[in-house]
C-alpha positions as CSV (number, residue, x, y, z in Angstrom):
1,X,0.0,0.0,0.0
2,X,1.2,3.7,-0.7
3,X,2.3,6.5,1.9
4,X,-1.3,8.6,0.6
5,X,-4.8,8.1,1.8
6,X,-7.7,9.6,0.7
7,X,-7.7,13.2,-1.0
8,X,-4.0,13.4,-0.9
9,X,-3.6,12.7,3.1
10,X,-0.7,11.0,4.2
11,X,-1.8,7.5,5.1
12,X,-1.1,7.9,8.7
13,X,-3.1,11.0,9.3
14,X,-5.8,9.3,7.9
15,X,-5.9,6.0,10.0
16,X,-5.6,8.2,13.1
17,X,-8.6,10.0,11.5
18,X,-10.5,6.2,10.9
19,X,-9.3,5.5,14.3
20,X,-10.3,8.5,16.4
21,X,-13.9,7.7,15.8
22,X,-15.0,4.0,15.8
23,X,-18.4,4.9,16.5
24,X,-19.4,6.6,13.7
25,X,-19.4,3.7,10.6
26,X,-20.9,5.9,8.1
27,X,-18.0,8.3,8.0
28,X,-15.7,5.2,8.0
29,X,-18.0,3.7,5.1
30,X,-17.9,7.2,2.9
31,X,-14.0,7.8,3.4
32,X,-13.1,4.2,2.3
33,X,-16.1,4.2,-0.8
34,X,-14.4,7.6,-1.7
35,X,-10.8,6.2,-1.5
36,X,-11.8,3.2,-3.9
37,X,-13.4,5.9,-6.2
38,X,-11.0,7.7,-6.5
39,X,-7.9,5.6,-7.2
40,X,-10.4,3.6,-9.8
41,X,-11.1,6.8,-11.5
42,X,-7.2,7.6,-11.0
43,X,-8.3,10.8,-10.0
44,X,-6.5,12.5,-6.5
45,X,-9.6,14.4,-5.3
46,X,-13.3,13.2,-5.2
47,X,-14.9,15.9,-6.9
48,X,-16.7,15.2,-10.2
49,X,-17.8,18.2,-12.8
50,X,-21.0,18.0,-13.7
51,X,-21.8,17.9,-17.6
52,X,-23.1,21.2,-18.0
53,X,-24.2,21.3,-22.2
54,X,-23.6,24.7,-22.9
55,X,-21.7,25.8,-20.1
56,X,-18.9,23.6,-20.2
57,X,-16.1,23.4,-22.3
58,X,-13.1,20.6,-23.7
59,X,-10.9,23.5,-21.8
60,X,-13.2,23.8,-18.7
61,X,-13.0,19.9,-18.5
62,X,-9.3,19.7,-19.5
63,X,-8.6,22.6,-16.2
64,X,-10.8,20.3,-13.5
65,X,-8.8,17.3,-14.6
66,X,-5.7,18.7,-14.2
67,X,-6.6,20.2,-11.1
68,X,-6.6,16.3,-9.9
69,X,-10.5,15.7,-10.2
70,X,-12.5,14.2,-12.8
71,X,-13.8,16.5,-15.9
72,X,-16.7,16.0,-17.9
73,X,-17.8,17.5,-21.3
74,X,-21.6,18.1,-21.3
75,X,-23.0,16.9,-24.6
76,X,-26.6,16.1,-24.2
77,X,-27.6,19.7,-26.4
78,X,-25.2,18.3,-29.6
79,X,-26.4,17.3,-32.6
80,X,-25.1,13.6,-33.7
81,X,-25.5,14.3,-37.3
């Protein structure tokens, strides 16, 4: 396993985060369901840009993506033909 947790935390700061409070599963359940999205996606935070048709753009997408989240190209306005 890596030094990095979830959102670009080191892996020890974020065990003494799982650790600190055993009682509350949910937060356990959403950090470690965030952490397996995000390395699937290979994407460092867990932010996701909506498809906005119209408002978006390759560029807006290709900035979010760099920025370590995952970009999306809205294209539900666009012709096919």
């Amino acid at each position: 396993m890596d030094d990095w947790g979830w959102g670009g935390m080191p892996l020890a700061v974020y065990r003494r985060m799982l650790a600190a409070a055993p009682a509350d599963r949910r937060i356990q359940e959403m950090i470690m369901t965030t952490r397996h999205l995000t390395r699937l996606l290979g994407i460092e935070l867990p932010i996701i840009q909506a498809p906005m048709a119209g408002a978006s753009s390759p560029a807006m997408a290709a900035a979010v993506s760099e920025a370590g989240a995952l970009g999306s190209i809205g294209v539900g306005a666009t012709d096919a033909g």
